[in-house]
C-alpha positions in Angstrom: 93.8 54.1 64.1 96.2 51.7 66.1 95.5 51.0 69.5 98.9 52.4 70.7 98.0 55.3 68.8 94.7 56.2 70.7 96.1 54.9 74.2 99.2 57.5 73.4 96.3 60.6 72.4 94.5 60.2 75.6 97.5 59.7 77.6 98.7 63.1 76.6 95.2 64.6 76.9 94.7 63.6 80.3 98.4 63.9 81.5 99.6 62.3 84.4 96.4 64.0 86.6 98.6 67.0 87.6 96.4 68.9 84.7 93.3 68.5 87.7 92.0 71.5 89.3 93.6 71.2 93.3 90.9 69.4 95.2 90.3 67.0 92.5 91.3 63.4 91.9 90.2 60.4 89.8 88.4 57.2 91.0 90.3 53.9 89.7 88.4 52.1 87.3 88.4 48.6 87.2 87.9 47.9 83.5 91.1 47.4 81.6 90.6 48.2 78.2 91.8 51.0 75.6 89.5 53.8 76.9 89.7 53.0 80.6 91.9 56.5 81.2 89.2 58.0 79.4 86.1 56.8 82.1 88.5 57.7 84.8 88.4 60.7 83.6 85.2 60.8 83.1 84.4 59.8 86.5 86.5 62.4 88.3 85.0 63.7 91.6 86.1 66.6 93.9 87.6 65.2 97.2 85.3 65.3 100.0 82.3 64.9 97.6 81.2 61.7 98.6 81.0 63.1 101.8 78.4 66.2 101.2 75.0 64.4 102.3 76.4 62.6 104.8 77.5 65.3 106.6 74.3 66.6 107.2 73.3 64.5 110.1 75.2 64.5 113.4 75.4 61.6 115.2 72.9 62.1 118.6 70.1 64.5 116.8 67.0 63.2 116.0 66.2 62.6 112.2 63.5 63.6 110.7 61.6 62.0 107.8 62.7 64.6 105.3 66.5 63.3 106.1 65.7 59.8 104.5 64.4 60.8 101.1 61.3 60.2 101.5 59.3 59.4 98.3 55.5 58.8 98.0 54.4 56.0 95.6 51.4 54.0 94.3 51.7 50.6 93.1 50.8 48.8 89.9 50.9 45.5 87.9 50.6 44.6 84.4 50.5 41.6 82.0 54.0 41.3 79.6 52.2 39.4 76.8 53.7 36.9 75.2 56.0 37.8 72.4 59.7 36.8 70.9 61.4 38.2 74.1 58.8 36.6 76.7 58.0 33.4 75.1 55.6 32.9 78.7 53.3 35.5 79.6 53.8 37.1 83.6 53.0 39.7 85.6 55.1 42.7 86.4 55.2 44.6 89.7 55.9 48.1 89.8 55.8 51.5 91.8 55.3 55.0 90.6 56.0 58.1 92.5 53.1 60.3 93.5 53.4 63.8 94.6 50.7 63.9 97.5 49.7 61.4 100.3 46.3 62.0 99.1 46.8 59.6 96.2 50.1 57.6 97.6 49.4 54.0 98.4 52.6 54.0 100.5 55.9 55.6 101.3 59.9 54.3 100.4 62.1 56.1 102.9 66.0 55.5 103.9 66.2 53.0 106.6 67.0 55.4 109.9 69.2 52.4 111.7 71.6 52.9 108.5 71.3 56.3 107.6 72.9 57.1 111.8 75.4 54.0 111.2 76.4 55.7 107.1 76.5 58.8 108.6 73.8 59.3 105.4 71.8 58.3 102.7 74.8 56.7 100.9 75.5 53.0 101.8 71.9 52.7 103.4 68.7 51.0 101.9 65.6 51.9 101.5 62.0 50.6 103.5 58.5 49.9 101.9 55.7 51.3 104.4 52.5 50.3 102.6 49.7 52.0 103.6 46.3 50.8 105.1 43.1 51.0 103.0 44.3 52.3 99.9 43.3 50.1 97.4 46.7 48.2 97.6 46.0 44.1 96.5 47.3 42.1 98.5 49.8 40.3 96.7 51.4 44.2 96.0 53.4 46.4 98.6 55.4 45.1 101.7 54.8 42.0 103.1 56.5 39.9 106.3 59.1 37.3 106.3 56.0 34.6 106.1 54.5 36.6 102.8 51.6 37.6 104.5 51.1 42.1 103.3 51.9 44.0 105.7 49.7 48.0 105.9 49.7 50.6 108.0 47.3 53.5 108.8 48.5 57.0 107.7 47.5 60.4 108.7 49.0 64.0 108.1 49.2 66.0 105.2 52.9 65.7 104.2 56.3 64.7 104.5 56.7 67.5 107.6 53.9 65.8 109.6 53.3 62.1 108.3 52.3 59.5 111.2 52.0 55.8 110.8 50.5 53.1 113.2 51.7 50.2 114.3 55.5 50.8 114.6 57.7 49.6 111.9 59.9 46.5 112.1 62.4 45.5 109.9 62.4 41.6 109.4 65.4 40.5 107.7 67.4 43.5 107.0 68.8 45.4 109.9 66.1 44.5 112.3 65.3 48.3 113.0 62.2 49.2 115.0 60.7 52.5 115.6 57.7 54.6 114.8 57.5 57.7 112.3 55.4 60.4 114.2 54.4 63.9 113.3 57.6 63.6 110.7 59.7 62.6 113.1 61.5 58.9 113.3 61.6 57.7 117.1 63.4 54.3 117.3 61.9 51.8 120.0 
């Protein structure tokens, strides 16, 4: 089929957007190719959307660990032979979500400086806590600008009541420093 023929079918099946339910408009896409009004499409989002989960925090309240995604994880690192792809054999680092903090190795959580400034989890990034005496090698986990790993002790049972010690600081990123206690983030 010709090109002007399949530009002219999509065209007329996606209209000039006044076919959208009110509420609703399309994000621009930046490819430029046949099928581009077909992704916009495709990527149609309600208005006001984007702005669901950051709603949920208030600017002034105190945020709790369950506001920042938490997820617990264990880490792991194995040996990519060598093959056609990898023509020189390395080692690959990786994490793995766990269910319990009786088996995590460590925590990824939304950084709390970010999440107040986003309003939300959108637009902020995420923090390695890497907990003490867990089996975690050393070369595995978070570490400080000078490489050296960086752990910290853990108690509670959960996200609800999680504690870690010494505080947290963010070195390199947005410099945040603060403490999670009893599920609770309290910036120094």
């Amino acid at each position: 089929m010709p090109r002007e023929r399949i530009d002219d079918r999509l065209l007329s099946w996606l209209g000039d957007g006044s076919r959208y339910p009110a509420g609703v408009r399309r994000r621009r896409c930046c490819v430029q190719h046949p099928m581009a009004p077909h992704r916009r499409m495709e990527s149609k989002v309600a208005v006001g959307a984007q702005n669901i989960r950051r709603s949920r925090h208030v600017a002034g309240m105190s945020v709790k660990l369950t506001d920042l995604e938490p997820q617990f994880i264990t880490y792991g690192e194995r040996t990519i032979t060598q093959d056609d792809l990898n023509p020189v054999p390395y080692q690959q680092r990786f994490m793995t979500h766990v269910d319990s903090l009786a088996e995590a190795q460590g925590i990824w959580l939304g950084c709390p400086k970010c999440f107040e400034k986003n309003g939300g989890m959108i637009g902020t990034h995420l923090i390695d806590v890497t907990f003490r005496d867990r089996g975690v090698p050393d070369n595995l986990g978070a570490h400080n600008t000078e490489g050296a790993p960086t752990r910290w002790g853990v108690s509670g049972a959960g996200y609800s009541n999680l504690t870690t010690q010494p505080s947290i600081l963010l070195q390199g990123a947005c410099g945040w420093h603060g403490f999670i206690t009893n599920g609770e983030i309290i910036t120094c």
